[in-house]
SEKOL-602628 format. One record per residue: x, y, z of N, C-alpha, C in turn; residue in three letters. Coordinates in steps of 0.001 Angstrom, whole numbers, padded with zeros to 6 digits, always signed. Atoms other than C-alpha are relative to their C-alpha. Example, Ala and Ser with C-alpha at 12.3 -4.5 7.8 and 13.67 -1.06 7.14 Angstrom:
2
+000890-001190+000000+012300-004500+007800+000900+001200+000000ala/-000820-001190-000060+013670-001060+007140-000770+001090+000730ser/
***
This chain:
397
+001080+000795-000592+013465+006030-022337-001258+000849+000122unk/+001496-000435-000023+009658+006676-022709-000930-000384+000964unk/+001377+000172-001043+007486+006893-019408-000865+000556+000018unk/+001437-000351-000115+004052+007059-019478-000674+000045+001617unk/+000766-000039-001411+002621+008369-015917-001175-000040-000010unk/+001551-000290-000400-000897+007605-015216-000320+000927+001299unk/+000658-001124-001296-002139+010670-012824+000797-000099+000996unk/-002156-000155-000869+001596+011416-011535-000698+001538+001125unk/+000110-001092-001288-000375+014288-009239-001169-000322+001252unk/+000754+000522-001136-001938+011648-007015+000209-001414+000294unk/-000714-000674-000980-000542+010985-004419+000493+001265-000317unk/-001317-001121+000787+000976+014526-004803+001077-000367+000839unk/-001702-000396-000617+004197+013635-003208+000137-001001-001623unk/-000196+000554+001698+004218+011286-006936+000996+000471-000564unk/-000675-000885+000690+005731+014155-008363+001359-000558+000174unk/-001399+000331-000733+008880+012680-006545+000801-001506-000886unk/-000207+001478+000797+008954+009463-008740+000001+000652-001203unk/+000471-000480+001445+008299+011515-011840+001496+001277-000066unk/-001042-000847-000039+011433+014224-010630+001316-000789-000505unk/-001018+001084-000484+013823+011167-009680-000099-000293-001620unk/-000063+000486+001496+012999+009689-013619+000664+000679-000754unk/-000175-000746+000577+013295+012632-015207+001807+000569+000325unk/-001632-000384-000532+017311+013413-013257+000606-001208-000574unk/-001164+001091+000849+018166+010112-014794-000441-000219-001899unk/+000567+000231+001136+016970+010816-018107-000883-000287-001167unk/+001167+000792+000481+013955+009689-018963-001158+000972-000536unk/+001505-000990+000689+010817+011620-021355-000850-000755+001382unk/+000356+000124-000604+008562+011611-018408-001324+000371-000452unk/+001354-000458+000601+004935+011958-019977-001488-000478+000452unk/+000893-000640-000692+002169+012710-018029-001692-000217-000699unk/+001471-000020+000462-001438+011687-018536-001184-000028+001236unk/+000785-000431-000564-004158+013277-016159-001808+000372-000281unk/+000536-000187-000343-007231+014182-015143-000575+002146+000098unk/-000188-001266-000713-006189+017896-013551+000102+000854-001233unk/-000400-000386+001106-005885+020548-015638+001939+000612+000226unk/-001169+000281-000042-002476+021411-016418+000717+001547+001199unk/+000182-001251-001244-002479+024530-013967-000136-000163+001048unk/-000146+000009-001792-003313+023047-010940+000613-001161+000269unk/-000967+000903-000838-000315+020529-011233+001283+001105+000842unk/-001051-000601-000616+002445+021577-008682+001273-000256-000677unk/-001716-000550+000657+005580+023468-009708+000784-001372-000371unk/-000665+001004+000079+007579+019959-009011-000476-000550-000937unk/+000244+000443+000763+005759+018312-011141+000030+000124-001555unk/+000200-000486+001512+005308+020265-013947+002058+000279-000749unk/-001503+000094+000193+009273+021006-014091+000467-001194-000053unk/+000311+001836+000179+009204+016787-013956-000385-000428-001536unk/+000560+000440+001308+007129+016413-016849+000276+000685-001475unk/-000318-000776+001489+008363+016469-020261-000976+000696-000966unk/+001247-000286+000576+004759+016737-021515-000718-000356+000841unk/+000942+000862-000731+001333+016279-020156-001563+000356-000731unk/+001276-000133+000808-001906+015305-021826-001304-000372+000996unk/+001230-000066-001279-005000+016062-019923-001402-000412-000879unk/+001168+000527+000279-008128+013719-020207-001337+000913+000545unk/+001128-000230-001197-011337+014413-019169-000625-000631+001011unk/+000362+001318-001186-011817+011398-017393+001000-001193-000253unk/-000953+001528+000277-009313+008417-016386-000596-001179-000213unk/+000603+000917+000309-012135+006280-016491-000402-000671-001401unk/+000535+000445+001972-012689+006611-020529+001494-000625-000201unk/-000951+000999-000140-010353+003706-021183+000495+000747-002134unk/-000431-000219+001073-010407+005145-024916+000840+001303-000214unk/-000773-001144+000134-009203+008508-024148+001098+000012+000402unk/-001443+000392-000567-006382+007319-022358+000983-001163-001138unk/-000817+000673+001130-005412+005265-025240+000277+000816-000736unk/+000170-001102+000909-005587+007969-027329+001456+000979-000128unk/-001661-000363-000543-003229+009441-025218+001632-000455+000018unk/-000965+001058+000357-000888+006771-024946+000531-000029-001566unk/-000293-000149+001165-001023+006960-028698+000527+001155-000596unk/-000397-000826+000187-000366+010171-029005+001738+000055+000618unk/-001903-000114-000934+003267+010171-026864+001005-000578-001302unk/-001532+001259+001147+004672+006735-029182-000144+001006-000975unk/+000198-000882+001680+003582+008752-032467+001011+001173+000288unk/-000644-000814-000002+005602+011728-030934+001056-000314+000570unk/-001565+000475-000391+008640+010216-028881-000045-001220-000286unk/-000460+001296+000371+008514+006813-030559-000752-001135+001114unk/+000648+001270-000628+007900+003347-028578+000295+000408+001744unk/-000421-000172-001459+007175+003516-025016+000241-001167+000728unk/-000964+001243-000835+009255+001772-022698-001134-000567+001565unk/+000737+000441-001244+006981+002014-019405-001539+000817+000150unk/+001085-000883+000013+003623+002497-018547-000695+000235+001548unk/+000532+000625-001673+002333+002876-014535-000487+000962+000284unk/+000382-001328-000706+000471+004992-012280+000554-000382+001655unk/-000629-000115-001607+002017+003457-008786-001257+000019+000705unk/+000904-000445-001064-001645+003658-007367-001100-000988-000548unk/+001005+001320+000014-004027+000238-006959-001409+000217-000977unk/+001005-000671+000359-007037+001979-008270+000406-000421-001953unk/-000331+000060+001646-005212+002266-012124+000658-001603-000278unk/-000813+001049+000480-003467-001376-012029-000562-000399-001273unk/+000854+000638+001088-006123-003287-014204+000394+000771-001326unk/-000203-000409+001027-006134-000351-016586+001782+000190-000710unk/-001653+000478+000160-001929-000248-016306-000009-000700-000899unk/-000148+000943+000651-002201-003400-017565-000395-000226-001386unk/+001176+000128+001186-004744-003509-020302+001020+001119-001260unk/-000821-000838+001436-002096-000278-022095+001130-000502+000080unk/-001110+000477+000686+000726-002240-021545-000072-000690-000916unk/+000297+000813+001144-000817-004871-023448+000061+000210-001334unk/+000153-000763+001085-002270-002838-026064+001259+000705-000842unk/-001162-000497+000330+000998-001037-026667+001534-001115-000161unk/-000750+000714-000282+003314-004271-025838+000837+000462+000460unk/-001002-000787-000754+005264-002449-023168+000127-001398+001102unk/-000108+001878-000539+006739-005925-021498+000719+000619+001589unk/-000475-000502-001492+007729-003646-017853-001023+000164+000970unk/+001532+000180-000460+004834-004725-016229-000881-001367-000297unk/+000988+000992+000370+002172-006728-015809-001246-000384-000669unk/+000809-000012+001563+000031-007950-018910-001346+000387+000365unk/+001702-000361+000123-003963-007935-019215+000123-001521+001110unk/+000640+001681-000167-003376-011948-018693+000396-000269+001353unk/-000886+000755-001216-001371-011774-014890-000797+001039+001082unk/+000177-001151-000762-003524-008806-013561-001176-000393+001200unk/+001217+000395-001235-006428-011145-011784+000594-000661+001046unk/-000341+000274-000512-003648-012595-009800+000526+000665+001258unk/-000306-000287-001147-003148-009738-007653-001061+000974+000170unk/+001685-000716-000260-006851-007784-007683-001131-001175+000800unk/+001086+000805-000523-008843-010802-007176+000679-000823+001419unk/-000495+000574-001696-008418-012466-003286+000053-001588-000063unk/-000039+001670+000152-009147-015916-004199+000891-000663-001018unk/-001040+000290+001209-006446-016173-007434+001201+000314+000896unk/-001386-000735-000172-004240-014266-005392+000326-001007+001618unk/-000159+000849-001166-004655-017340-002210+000734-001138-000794unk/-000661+000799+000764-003639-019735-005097+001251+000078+000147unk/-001558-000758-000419-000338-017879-005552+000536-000604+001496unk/-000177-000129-001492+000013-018012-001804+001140-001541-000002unk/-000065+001119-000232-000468-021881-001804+001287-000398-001216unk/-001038+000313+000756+001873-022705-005038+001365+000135+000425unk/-001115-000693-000496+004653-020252-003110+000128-000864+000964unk/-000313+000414-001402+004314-022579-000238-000296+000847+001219unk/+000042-001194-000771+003539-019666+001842-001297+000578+001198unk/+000626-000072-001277+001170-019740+005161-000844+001164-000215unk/+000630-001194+000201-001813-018041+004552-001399-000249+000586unk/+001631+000264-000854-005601-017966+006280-000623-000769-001521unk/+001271+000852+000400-008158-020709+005175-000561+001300-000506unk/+000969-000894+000908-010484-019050+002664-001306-000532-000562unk/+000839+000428+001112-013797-019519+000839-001070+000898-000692unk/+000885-000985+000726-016278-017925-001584-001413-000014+001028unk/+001447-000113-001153-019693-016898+000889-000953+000376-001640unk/+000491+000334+000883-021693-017567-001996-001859-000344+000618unk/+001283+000326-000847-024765-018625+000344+000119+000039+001307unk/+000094+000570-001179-025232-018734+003916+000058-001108+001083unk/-000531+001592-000408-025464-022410+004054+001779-000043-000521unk/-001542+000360+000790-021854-022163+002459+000554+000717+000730unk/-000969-000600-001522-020230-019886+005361-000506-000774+001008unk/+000095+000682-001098-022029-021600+008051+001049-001525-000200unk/-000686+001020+000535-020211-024880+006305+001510-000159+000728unk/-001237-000441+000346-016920-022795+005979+000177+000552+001521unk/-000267-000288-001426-017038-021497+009846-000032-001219+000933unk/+000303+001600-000955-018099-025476+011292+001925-000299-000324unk/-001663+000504-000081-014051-026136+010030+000821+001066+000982unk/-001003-001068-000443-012517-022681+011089-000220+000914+001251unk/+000509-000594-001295-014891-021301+014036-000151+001490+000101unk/-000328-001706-000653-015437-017769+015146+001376+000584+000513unk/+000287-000946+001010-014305-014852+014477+000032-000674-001480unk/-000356-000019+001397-014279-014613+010581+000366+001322-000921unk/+000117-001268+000382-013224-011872+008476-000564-000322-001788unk/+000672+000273+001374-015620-011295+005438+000310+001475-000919unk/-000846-001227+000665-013992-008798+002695-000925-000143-001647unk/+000010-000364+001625-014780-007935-001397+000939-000963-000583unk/-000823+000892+000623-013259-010508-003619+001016+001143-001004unk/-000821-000763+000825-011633-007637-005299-000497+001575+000559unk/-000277-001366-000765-010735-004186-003623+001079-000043+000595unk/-001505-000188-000783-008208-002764-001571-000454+000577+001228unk/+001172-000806-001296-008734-000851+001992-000377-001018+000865unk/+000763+000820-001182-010861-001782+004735-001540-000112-000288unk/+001263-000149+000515-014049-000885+002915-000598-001294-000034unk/+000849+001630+000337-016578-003422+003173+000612-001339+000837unk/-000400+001123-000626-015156-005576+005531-000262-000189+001080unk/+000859+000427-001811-016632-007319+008556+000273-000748+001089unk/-000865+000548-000924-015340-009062+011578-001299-000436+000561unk/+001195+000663-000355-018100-011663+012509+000764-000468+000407unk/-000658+000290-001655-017833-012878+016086-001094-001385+000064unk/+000751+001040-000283-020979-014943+016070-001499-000003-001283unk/+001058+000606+001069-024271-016187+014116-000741+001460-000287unk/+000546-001238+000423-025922-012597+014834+000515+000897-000872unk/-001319-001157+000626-022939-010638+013027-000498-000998-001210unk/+000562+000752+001266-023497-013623+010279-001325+000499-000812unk/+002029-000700+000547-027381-012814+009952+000119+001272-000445unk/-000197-001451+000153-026638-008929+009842+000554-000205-001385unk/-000538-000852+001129-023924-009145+007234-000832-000948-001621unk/+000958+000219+001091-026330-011351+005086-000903+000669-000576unk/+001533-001052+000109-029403-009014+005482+000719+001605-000745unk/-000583-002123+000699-026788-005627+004231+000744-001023-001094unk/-000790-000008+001690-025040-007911+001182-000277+000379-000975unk/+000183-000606+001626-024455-006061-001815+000272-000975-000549unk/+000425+000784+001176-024783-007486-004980+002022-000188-000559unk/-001124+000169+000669-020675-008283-005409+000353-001232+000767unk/-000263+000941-000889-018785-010936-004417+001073-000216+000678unk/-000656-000308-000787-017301-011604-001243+000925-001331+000326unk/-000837+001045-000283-014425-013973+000187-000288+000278+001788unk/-000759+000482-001492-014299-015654+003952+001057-000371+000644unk/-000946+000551-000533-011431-015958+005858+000164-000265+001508unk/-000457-000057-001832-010368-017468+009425+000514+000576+000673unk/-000763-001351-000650-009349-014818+011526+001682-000420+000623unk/-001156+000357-000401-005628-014741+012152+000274+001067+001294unk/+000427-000760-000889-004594-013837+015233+001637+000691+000295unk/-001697-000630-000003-001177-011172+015349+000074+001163-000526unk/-000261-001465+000130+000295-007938+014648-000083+000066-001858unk/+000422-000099+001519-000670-006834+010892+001670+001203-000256unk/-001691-000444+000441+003384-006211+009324-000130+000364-001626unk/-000605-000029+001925+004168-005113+005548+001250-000052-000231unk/-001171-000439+000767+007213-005459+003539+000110+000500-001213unk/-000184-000606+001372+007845-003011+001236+001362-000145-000616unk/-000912+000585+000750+010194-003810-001438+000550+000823-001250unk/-000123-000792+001615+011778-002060-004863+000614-001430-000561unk/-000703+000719+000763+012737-005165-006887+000171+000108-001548unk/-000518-000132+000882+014812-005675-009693-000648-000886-001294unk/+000970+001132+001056+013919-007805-013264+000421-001588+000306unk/-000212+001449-000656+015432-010979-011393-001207-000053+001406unk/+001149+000242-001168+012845-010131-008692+000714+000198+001453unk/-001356-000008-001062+015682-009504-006480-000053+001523+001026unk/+000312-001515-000634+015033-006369-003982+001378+000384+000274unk/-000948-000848-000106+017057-003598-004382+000415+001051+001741unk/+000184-000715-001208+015636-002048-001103-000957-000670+001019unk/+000557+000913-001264+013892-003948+002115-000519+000978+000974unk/+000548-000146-001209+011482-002214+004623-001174-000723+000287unk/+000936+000449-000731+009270-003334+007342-001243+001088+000568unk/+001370-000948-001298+005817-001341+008960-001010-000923+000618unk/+000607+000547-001176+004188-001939+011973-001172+000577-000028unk/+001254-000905-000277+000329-001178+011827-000462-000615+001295unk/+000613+000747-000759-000827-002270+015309-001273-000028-000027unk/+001474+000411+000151-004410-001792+014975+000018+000183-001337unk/+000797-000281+001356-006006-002811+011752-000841+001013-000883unk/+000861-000991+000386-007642-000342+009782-001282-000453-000213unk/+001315-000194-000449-010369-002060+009478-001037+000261+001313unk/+000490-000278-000916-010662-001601+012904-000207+001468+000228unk/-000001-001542+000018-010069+002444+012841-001344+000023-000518unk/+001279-000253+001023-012944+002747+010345-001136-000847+000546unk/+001678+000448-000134-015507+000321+011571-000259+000615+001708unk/-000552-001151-001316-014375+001997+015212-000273+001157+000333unk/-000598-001342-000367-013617+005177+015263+001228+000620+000484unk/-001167-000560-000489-009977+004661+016201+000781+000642-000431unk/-001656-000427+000789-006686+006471+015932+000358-000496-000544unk/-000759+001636+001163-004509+004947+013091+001024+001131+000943unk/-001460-000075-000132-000736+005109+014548+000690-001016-000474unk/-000553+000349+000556+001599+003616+012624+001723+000220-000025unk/-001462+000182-000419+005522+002642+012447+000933-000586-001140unk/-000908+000315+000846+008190+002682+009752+001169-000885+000801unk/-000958+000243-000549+011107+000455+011172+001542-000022-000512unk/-001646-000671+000348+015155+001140+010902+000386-001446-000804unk/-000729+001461+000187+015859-002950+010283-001284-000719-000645unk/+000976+001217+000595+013654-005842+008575+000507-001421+000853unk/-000147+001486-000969+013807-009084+010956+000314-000776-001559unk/-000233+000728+000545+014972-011717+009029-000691-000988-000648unk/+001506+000714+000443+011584-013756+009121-000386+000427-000420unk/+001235-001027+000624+009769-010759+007471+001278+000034-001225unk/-001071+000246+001314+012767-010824+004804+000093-000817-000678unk/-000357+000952+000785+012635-014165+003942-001078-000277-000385unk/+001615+000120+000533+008886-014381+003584-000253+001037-001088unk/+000245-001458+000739+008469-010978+001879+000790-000644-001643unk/-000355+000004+001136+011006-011949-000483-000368-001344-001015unk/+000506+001049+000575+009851-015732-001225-001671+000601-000652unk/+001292+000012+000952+005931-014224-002045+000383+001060-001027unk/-000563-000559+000766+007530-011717-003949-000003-001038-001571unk/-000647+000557+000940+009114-014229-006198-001583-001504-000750unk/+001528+001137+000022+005709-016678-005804-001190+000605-000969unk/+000596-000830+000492+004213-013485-007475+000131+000202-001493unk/-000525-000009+001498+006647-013563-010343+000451+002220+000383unk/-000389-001327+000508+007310-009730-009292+000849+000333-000460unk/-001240-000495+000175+009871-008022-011017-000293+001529-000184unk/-000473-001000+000698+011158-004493-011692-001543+001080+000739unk/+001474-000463-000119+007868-002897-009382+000403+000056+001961unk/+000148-000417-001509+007961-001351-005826-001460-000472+000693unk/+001392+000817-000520+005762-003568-003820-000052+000187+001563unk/+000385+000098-001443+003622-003481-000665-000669-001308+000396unk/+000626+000938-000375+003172-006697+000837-000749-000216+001132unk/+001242+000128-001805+000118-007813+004006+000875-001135+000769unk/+000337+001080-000547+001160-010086+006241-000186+000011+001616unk/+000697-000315-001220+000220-011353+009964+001598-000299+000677unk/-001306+001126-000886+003172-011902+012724-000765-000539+000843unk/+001048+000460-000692+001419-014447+014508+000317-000126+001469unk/+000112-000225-001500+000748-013623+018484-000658-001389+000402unk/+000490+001335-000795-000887-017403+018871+000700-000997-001032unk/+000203+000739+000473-000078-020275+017859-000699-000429-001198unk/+001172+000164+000559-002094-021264+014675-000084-001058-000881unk/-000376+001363+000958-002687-024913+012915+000109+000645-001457unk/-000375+000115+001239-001189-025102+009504+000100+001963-000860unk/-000832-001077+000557+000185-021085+009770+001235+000172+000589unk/-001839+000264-000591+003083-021707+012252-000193+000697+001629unk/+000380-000415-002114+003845-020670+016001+000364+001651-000087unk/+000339-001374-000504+004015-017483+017650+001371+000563-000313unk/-001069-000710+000840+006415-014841+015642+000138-000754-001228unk/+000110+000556+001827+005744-016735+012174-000349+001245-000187unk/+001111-000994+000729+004476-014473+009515-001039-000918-000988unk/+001454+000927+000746+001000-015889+007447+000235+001451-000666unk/+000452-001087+001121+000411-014147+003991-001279+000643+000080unk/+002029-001019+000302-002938-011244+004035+000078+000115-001235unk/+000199-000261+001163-002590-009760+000882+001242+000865-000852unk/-001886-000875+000528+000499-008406-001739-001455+000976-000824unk/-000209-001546+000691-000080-004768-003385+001287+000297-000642unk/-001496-000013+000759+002053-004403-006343-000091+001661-000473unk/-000676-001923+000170+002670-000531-005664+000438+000245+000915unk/-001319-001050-001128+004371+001807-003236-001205-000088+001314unk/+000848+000018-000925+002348+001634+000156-000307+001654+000019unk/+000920-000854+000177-000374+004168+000363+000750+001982+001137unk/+000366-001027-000611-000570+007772+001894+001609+000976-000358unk/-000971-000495+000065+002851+009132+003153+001381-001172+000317unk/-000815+000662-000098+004606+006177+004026+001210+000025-001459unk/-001164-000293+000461+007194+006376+001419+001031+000896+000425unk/-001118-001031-000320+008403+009418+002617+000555-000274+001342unk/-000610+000754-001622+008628+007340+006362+000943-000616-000351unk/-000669+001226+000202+010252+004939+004895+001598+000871-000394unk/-001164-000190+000077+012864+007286+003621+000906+000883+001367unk/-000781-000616-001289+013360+009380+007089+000256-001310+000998unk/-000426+000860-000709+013629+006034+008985+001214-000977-000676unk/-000987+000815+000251+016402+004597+006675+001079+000966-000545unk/-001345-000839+000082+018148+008081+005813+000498-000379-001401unk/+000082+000633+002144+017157+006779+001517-000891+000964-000249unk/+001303-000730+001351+015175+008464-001400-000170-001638-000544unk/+000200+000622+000816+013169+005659-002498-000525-000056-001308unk/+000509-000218+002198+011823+007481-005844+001152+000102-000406unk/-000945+000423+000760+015434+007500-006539+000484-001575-000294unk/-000684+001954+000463+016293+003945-006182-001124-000825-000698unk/+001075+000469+000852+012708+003242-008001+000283+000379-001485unk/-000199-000432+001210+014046+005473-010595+001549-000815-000702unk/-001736+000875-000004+017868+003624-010295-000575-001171-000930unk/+000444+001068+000852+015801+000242-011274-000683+000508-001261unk/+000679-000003+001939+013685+001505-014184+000822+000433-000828unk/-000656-000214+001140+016469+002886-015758+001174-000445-000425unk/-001136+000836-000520+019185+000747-014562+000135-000977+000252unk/+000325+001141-000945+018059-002097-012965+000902-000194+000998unk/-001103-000023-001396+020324-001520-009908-000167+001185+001197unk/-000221-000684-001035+020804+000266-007039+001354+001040+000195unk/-001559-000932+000300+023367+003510-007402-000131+001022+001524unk/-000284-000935-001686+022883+005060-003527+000527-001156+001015unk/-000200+000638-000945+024535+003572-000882-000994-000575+001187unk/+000645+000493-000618+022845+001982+002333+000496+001008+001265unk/-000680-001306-000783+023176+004938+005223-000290-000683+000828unk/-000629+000746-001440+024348+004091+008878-001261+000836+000883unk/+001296-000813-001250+021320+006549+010614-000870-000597-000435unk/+001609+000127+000279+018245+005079+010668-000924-000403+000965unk/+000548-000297-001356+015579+005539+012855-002165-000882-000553unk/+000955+000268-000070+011988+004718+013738-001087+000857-000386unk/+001134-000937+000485+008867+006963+011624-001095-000328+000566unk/+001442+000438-000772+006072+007277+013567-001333+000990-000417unk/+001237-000927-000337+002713+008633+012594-000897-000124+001017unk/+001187+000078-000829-000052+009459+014635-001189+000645-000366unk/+000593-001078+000681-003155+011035+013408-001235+000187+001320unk/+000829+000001-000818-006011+012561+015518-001633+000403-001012unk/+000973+000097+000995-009607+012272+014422-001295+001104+000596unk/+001514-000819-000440-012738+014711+014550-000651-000416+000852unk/+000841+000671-001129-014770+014590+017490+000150-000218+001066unk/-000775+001055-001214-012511+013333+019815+000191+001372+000993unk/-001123-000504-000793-011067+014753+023034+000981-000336+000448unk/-001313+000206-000083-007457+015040+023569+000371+000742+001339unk/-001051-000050-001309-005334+015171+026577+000634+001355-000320unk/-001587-001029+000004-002706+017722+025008-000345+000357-001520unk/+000495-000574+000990-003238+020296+022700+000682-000250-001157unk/-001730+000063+001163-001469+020503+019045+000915+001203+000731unk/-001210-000369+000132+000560+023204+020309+001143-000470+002194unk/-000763+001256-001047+001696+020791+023716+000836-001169-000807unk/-000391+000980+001024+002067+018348+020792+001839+000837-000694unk/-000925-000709+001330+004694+021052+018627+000966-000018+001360unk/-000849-000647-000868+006294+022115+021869+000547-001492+000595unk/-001210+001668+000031+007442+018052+022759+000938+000110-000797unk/-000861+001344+001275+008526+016979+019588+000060+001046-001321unk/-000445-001265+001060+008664+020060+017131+001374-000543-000098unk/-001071-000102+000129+012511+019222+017308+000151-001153-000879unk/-000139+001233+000890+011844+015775+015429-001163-000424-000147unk/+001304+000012+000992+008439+016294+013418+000426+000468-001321unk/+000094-000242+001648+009151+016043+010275-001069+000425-001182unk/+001314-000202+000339+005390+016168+009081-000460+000291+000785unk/+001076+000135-000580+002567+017683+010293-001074+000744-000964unk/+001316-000511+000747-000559+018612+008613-001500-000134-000005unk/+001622+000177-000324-004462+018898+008268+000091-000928-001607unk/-000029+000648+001059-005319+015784+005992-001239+000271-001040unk/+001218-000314+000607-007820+015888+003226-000723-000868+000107unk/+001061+000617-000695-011243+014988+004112+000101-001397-000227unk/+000460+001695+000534-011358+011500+002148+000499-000780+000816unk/-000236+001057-000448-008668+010245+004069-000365+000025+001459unk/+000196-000084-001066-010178+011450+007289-000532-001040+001225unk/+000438+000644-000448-012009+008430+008353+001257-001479+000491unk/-001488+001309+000166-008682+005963+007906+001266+000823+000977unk/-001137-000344-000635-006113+008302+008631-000005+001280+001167unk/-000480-001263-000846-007072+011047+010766-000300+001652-000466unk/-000226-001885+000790-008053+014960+010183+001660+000130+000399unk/-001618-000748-000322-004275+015932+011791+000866-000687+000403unk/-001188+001177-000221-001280+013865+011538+001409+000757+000593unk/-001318-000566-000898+002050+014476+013335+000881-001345-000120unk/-001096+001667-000026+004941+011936+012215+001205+000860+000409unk/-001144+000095-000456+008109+011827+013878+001302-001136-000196unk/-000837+001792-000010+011418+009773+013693+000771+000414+001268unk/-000263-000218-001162+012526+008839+016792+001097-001684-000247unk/-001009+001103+000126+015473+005743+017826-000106-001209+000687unk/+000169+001134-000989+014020+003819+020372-001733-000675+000250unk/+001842-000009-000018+010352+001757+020623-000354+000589+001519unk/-000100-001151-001299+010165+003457+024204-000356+001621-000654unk/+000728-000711+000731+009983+006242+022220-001414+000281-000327unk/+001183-000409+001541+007525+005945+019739-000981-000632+001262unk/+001167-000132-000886+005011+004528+022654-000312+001286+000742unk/-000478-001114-000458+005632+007443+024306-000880+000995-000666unk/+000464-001019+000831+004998+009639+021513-001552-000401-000661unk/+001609-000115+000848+001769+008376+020159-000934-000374+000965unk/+000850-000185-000931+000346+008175+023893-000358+001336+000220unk/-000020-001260-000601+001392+012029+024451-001246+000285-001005unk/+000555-000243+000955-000323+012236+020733-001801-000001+000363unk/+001133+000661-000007-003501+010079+020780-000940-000131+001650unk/+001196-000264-001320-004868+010111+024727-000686+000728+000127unk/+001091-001331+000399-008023+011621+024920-000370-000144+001460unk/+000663-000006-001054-010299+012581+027985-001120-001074+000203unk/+001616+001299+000037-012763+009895+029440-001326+001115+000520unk/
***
């Protein structure tokens, strides 16, 4: 089997999906950016080859590449980079190449664009916020006379919190008219509930091999337009409602054979035509691995390697690890520049050093989202984890 990695040294924990391939067999071939020197040891012992661009953006040099691999190990079987940013282009070399493990040129505006991807929603049957294109001013004021204050106004195509606005009233309206860039944006009715994901590894029936749940309680777009802490929560179990939803838009998606991160809301009110309080309403599916370090939460709170059972399906289509009896609650917490804190990092090490699995200084980019200095833990009880990301996150007034 012939895998083609798009820029397998970002995320660098990646390398871990590119190790896992490579232990079950697989030419693991490597197309970057970096030069081939400042990939890490893991990686490079991972990769059967690796052809270094000068830019991922030249869509021709990366073909080039691509062309170069089949010509030397024959037809390639898969092509991915696992990271939102490369999907479109993903797509565009599976095409080109007819690599059918993935999704084409022709299925790729169904999960980039916000308004194709509400369609979906609706076809699936699947409870999702009122939407419309803000196209004019008279055309949100229109679109808020049905749905009322708040609204959340986003990029018809992006990922993140970037660019997104939480209008309360007509002044917040006026403002985000007077700063619109020149792209275009989608409206939605603000839902009102805890923001849940289910991450998923499914099979080519669409069938998940593996099931978790995370708990973000505050939104990130709130961190970022804020200034808050992000804390965050891998969980040991998947509720049954977040299982059966997760796996119906899944299938509403057509996903197969693709480790997915799905949005959705658990709803804290009541809400016409999304369901009562503890429903889930669809936000948005991400057909990759959820961002940062969560994978590696996901595997200390269920006591799994999920780049192995990602690697199990691509080369197997099954699941060859068992389901382990420990599994606990991953908690990050990150603290952000600027701030004052209650309790130092080494008050922080001297708690919970005994069950910190991570800690580290993050790099700048993600500083505004996630935090300069993160500290995750797995812990067994939610008592706990409040606990721990009060000792973490309380600052001085």
């Amino acid at each position: 089997m012939n895998f083609v990695f798009i820029s397998p040294n970002f995320p660098h924990t990646y390398w871990n999906f590119c190790d896992r391939l490579r232990r079950n067999g697989a030419n693991v071939l490597g197309i970057g950016d970096a030069p081939y020197d400042d990939l890490e040891d893991g990686l490079k012992g991972a990769l059967t080859e690796y052809y270094k661009v000068s830019s991922l953006e030249d869509y021709d040099q990366v073909f080039r590449a691509v062309a170069f691999f089949s010509f030397k190990y024959g037809k390639i079987d898969w092509i991915e980079s696992l990271n939102e940013y490369w999907l479109e282009q993903d797509a565009r070399l599976r095409t080109d190449f007819n690599v059918t493990t993935g999704m084409q040129t022709d299925r790729i505006g169904f999960i980039k664009d916000k308004s194709l991807m509400k369609k979906m929603y609706q076809d699936g049957k699947i409870p999702t916020a009122r939407q419309s294109k803000v196209t004019t001013r008279e055309a949100a004021l229109a679109f808020i006379d049905k749905v009322g204050y708040p609204v959340i106004v986003k990029p018809a195509i992006g990922v993140g919190a970037a660019d997104t606005w939480k209008l309360k009233n007509e002044e917040d309206l006026n403002a985000f008219y007077k700063a619109l860039p020149e792209i275009p944006y989608v409206m939605e009715e603000f839902m009102v509930g805890d923001l849940c994901s289910y991450e998923a590894i499914m099979d080519a029936d669409c069938e998940p091999l593996f099931e978790n749940m995370t708990i973000w309680p505050t939104p990130i777009m709130d961190i970022v337009n804020e200034d808050l802490n992000l804390h965050y929560y891998t969980c040991p179990d998947v509720p049954e409602g977040m299982r059966e939803i997760g796996r119906r838009t899944a299938k509403a998606f057509g996903v197969a054979r693709r480790f997915v991160h799905l949005e959705f809301f658990r709803l804290t009110k009541e809400m016409k035509g999304l369901g009562k309080v503890g429903d889930y309403a669809g936000l948005e599916v991400n057909m990759r691995p959820p961002g940062g370090y969560t994978p590696d939460m996901i595997n200390f709170a269920h006591s799994a390697d999920v780049y192995q059972i990602y690697a199990d399906m691509v080369t197997f289509n099954e699941r060859r690890s068992p389901e382990a009896e420990d599994k606990y609650y991953c908690v990050y917490a990150g603290r952000k520049e600027g701030h004052n804190y209650v309790h130092s990092h080494e008050e922080i090490m001297d708690k919970y050093g005994s069950v910190m699995v991570m800690q580290e200084e993050m790099p700048p980019v993600n500083w505004p989202q996630m935090g300069r200095f993160m500290y995750t833990v797995k812990l067994k009880t939610m008592e706990e984890v409040q606990e721990f990301t009060s000792f973490v996150q309380s600052e001085t007034k």
